[in-house]
Each structure stands twice: as structure tokens, then as C-alpha cells.
Residue, then its C-alpha position, 0 to 999 in steps of 0.5 A: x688846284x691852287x691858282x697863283x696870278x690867276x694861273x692854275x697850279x695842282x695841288x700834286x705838282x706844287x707839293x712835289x715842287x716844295x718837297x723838291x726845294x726843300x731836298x735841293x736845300x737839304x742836298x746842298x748843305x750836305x754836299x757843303x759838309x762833306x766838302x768841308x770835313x774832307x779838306x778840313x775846315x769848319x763848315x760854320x753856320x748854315x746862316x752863312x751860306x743861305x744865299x748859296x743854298x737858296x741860289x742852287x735850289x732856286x736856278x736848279x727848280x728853274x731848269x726843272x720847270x723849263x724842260x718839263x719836270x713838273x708836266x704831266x708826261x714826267x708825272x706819270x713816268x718815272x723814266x721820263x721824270x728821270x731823264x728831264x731830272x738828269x738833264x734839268x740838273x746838269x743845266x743848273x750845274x752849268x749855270x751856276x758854275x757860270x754864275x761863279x765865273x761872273x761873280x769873281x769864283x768862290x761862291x759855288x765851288x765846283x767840289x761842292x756842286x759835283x757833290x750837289x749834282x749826285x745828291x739832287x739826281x738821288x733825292x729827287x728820283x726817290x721822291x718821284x718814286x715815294x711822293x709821286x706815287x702816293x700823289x698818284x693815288x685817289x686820296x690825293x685827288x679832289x672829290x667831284x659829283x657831276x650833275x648831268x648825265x649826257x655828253x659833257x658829264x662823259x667828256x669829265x668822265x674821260x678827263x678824269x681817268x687821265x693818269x695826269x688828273x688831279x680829281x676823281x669823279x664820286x658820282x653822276x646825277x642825271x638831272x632830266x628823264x633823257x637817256x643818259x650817256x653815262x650808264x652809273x648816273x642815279x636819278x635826281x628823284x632817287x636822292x631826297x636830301x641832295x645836300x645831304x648825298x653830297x656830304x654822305x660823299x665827301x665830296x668837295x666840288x660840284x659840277x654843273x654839267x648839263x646839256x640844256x639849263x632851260x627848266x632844269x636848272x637846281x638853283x635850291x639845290x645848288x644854293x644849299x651845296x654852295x652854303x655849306x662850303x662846298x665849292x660849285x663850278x660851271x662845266x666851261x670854268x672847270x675845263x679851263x681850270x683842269x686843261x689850260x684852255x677855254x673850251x669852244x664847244x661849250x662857251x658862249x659870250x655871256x660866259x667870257x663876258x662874266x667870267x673871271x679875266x681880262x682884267x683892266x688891272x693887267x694895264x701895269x703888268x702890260x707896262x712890265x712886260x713892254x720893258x721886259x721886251x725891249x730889254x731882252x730883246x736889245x740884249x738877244x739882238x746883241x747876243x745873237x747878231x753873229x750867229x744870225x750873220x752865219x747862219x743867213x750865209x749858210x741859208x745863201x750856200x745851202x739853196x738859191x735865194x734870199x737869206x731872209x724871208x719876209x711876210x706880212x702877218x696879222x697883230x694887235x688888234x688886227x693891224x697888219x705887220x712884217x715879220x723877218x725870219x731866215x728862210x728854210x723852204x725853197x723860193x718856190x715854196x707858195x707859188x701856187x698860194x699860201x699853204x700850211x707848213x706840213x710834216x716832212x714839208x718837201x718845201x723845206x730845204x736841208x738847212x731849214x729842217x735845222x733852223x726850223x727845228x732849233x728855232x734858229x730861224x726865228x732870232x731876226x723877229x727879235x728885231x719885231x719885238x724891239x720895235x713893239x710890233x711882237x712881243x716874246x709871249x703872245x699868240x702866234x701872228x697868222x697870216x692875212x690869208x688864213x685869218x680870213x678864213x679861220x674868222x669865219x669858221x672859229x668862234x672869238x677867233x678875232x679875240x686872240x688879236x686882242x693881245x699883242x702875238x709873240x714869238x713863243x706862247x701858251x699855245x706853242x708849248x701845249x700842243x703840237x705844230x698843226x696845220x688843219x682846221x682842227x689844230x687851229x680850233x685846239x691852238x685858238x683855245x690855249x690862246x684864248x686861255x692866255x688873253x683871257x689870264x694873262x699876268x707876268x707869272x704866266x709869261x715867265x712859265x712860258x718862256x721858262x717851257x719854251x727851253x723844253x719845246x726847243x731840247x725836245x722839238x716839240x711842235x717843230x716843222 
């Protein structure tokens, strides 16, 4: 994988990305060309329109990223890839044709971009179809040797077999005389020169993926891999790498406290992301006030009750705060105490499954963005109740509240809605993933994705 702003991007997708831009510019300039002789003029210099060609490519990649394109699941299906292709170019479409509505018309001519639009679904069908199965193929894959043999050397086993997975897994080592879980694994003393097997391999990471260091620690052996400039990776930072979250089972304090992340230098990008905040959030208001006004009169027609609903939840630092949103379950709904949001909550009224799935019901916490009291990106705020709780039985739960909680997150886009202790644990790794490498870049992805969860309603309940 490649890291950009501390984000990890696989080598598959950002190759499949480049190829793309470089087959929308291609797409573009062609589409112009035709344009061109059919009406008779002289198309000119490509010089001339770069900025037109770069505008297409670059809002058409956008609307890629933002429904899922570039997400495991279109990787591995080609009618999947095929179906967010169509509707992330007739998104693009769309707003380029806006875009030339603002700027006064003539930029993007609509001849043009009906031509760009049939071109782009073609070119980017058959890459997925040439690229992306060459990029499916072992060649394309880092080559890891797993020291170990016990639980975690089989979680990489099954990580790896992922149809999704950037790397192949060339060997176990069973570095103690336990019984190994995984059966293949060769034994340390079966292997004179480990150096060597490494090289023998082409192997271009090693992982450490023991179940107890104490007295079985390679440190010569690991020293020797490391100098010949093969890379060498921990268990817990090759999981975050590879899934996008930090893994409880295996971390510790010692290993947040010294690995990668939270770094102070992230204080201007804080800085960035409040004026991002307000500005959006002051437009969003704006924009959405009247939809807000109609809906909140729907809510009064559709069930008996007040049109917004009001909670306290838990922010930065643990500080606690209110939360506005339109209400979507009956008045009666916690009656009996706070509860998890089930799936086909009877609690919910007829309106509020819509509200809920489009997420119209989360536009008045805009207004908590506004005041500094939520951002756009962040974890989740909780409730007082369920944080009490959930602190006792996660591990770093409190450390999620060290950045301020969002309306949307890495969380939110990674894994479905959940409402056991289970989905907390699974949900508190992502988070801790985002407060752990948070920048601006990784922000901008998350909002870009949230437009997939919200098409699709992912995670809604």
C-alpha cells in the first residue's frame, strides 16, 4: 500500500485510479474532436482546453470516490463496478452541466459531454475488464512471510484470501515448538540462513505475528531482514494498514503510545477543519432551512408530538451536549429507558424510516456543527447512558472522545448501523483509526463516501 496524509491507499486502486483519469482526459478530448468536425470548426490545440479536460476528469473521479467505485466490493464485481460507474458519471454529468450554467454556458457544451458520458461508461468498463483482472492476479500483490503459527498468523491467513486483499501470504514460520494452528507453517530450525529464505522468497514484507514475545522474540534474525531492505511490520500496524482500523484484540498502550499518530502537527489541520465547518455548515443551514421547515411539519401530520427531538450526547473530551434532529420514532419510544435502534424498529414512525434512511433527519445538527459543538467528520456522539457502559467493557473507549464527534465518520462509512456490544467494539476500532490519523485528506474521503452510504442506505435504520 501506498500512504498519502497518513491514509493508506493499495497499490490496485490507486493504478486503476490513474489509468482511469488518464482514459477520462483521453474521453474528453475526443468527445471535443468529434464535436468539432461534425459542426465544422477547427478543434485548435489540446493547450486550449486543459482546463475543460482536467474539470471533466477531476468532478467525474470525484463522483467515482464518493459512490464506491473505488471499494472493494466494485473490485471484485464487475456489475457492481459497472452500476456505480454508470451512476457516478451521470452524477458528474450533471454537475458539470450546472457548473456551466454558473459560469455563464460555453465551457462544457452539452453535445460534448453527451459524447464524454458514452465514451467514459465504455473506457472505464473495459479497464475494470483488462486492468482489473490483471490487478486481481497474485503478481500484483505484496509478498508477506508470516512469523508465527498460532491464532494471529491464521487471522492474516483468512485476511489474505479476501478477494479484495492487496498481498499473498508465501510462507508461515512457526517460530516456538507449540502446536501450530496453521498446519503449512515450517519450523524455525528447519531454516539455516532465515535471511536467506527470505530472499529465496522474494518476499517484500515480513510480519511478526506471535502469539507471545517474551524469550521468542527474532531480534538477529529481524535485524538482518530489516538491512537488506525488506520491509518489517508488527502484527497490530499491518492490520491497521490492511483494514482501516486498529485492532483491539491485539493492541496495547505501549503500541498507541509509540506507534505512528496523533500527531501535535495535526493542530493547523484542526484549525482548517473548524473554518471548514463553520463555512459549510453556515451554507448547509442556508440551503436546507425550507426543506428542514417542510419536513418538521410532515413529522407534526404524520404522528402526534413534537418535530424535533432533543438528546443529550457525549463530545469532546467527554463534555456533554444537545443534539437537535427531526423526530422519526413515536414519543413513547424510551419509555421504558434508553435503547439501541433495532432493525425494523417498530418504534419508528412511517415518516421517520424515510428521514432516517435519506438522512433528512440529521440536517438541524448542522446547527451543533455551527456552534463548535460537532463537526461534519468525527465519531458518533453517544449517549450519557451507553457510554457508561461501553467504558467499562471496551478497551480506549474514552480515547474516541478525544476528537470532536461528527455527523458522518470513518466509522458510519465502513460498517453497517449496529446495536450490540459487538457493533460497538467493531465501530470503536474504525474510530479510533480516524483519531489516531486524522488529516484533512482523510476528512475529504469520508464526506466524498458518505454520498455512497446515503444512495445506497447503508448502515440506516
Amino acid at each position: 500500500m501506498i500512504r498519502l496524509f497518513k491514509h493508506y491507499v493499495p497499490h490496485a486502486v490507486l493504478l486503476l485510479g490513474l489509468i482511469d483519469v488518464a482514459l477520462l482526459l483521453a474521453v474528453g478530448d475526443f468527445a471535443w474532436r468529434l464535436r468539432s468536425s461534425q459542426i465544422g470548426i477547427d478543434p485548435g490545440l489540446i493547450t486550449d482546453r486543459a482546463w475543460q479536460l482536467v474539470g471533466f476528469a477531476g468532478v467525474v473521479l470525484t463522483a467515482m470516490i464518493a459512490v464506491g467505485v473505488y471499494g472493494a466490493d466494485a473490485l471484485r464485481s464487475m456489475r457492481y463496478a459497472t452500476a456505480r460507474i454508470l451512476v457516478a458519471i451521470s452524477l458528474g454529468i450533471i454537475g458539470l452541466a450546472f457548473l456551466d450554467f454558473v459560469t455563464g454556458g460555453g465551457n462544457f457544451w452539452r453535445s460534448i459531454l453527451a459524447y464524454a458520458m458514452l465514451g467514459a461508461v465504455l473506457a472505464l468498463v473495459i479497464n475494470r475488464l483488462v486492468v482489473g483482472g490483471i490487478l486481481g492476479a497474485a503478481a500484483f500483490r505484496r509478498r508477506v512471510l508470516v512469523l508465527g503459527a498460532g491464532l494471529r498468523a491464521d487471522r492474516l491467513r483468512k485476511l489474505s484470501e479476501r478477494p479484495e486483499s492487496g498481498f499473498v501470504i508465501v510462507g508461515y514460520v512457526a517460530m516456538t515448538e507449540s502446536q501450530p494452528v496453521v498446519e503449512e507453517a515450517i519450523g524455525r530450525a528447519a531454516i539455516h540462513n532465515l535471511t536467506r529464505y527470505v530472499e529465496n522468497l522474494g518476499v517484500s514484507e515480513v510480519v511478526l505475528a506471535l502469539e507471545e514475545r517474551r524469550n521468542s522474540l527474532p531480534l538477529p534474525d529481524l535485524l538482518r531482514i530489516k538491512t537488506t531492505g525488506v520491509h518489517v511490520n508488527d502484527f497490530s500496524s499491518f492490520i491497521e494498514r490492511e483494514t482501516g482500523r486498529v485492532d483491539l484484540d491485539s493492541v496495547n498502550p505501549s503500541w498507541l503510545i509509540f506507534s505512528d499518530g496523533f500527531s501535535s502537527g495535526r493542530a493547523i489541520s484542526s484549525v482548517a477543519k473548524r473554518l471548514f465547518d463553520i463555512a459549510a455548515s453556515s451554507l448547509l443551514l442556508a440551503l436546507s432551512a425550507p426543506f428542514i421547515v417542510l419536513f418538521a411539519l410532515l413529522v407534526k401530520l404524520d404522528s402526534r408530538g413534537s418535530a424535533f427531538f432533543r438528546q443529550t450526547r457525549v463530545g469532546l473530551y467527554g463534555q456533554v451536549f444537545d443534539v437537535i434532529k427531526l423526530r422519526s420514532m413515536r414519543t413513547d419510544a424510551e419509555v421504558n429507558g434508553a435503547q439501541f435502534a433495532q432493525k425494523d424498529d417498530p418504534r419508528v414512525t412511517r415518516l421517520g424510516r424515510f428521514i432516517r434512511k435519506t438522512r433528512i433527519d440529521e440536517l438541524p445538527q448542522t446547527w451543533s456543527v455551527l456552534k463548535g459543538e460537532m463537526s461534519f467528520v468525527g465519531p458518533r456522539p453517544e449517549r450519557p447512558e451507553f457510554v457508561a457502559e461501553l467504558e467499562k467493557q471496551l478497551p480506549f473507549y474514552a480515547e474516541r472522545h478525544m476528537v470532536k464527534p461528527g455527523i458522518t465518520g470513518w466509522a458510519q462509512i465502513n460498517y453497517p448501523y449496529g446495536a450490540s456490544l459487538e457493533d460497538s467494539r467493531h465501530k470503536l476500532e474504525y474510530d479510533l483509526y480516524y483519531a489516531k490519523n486524522y488529516t484533512p485528506f482523510l476528512d475529504l474521503l469520508i464526506l466524498l463516501q458518505t454520498l455512497r452510504v446515503v444512495l445506497w442506505h447503508e448502515g440506516a435504520r
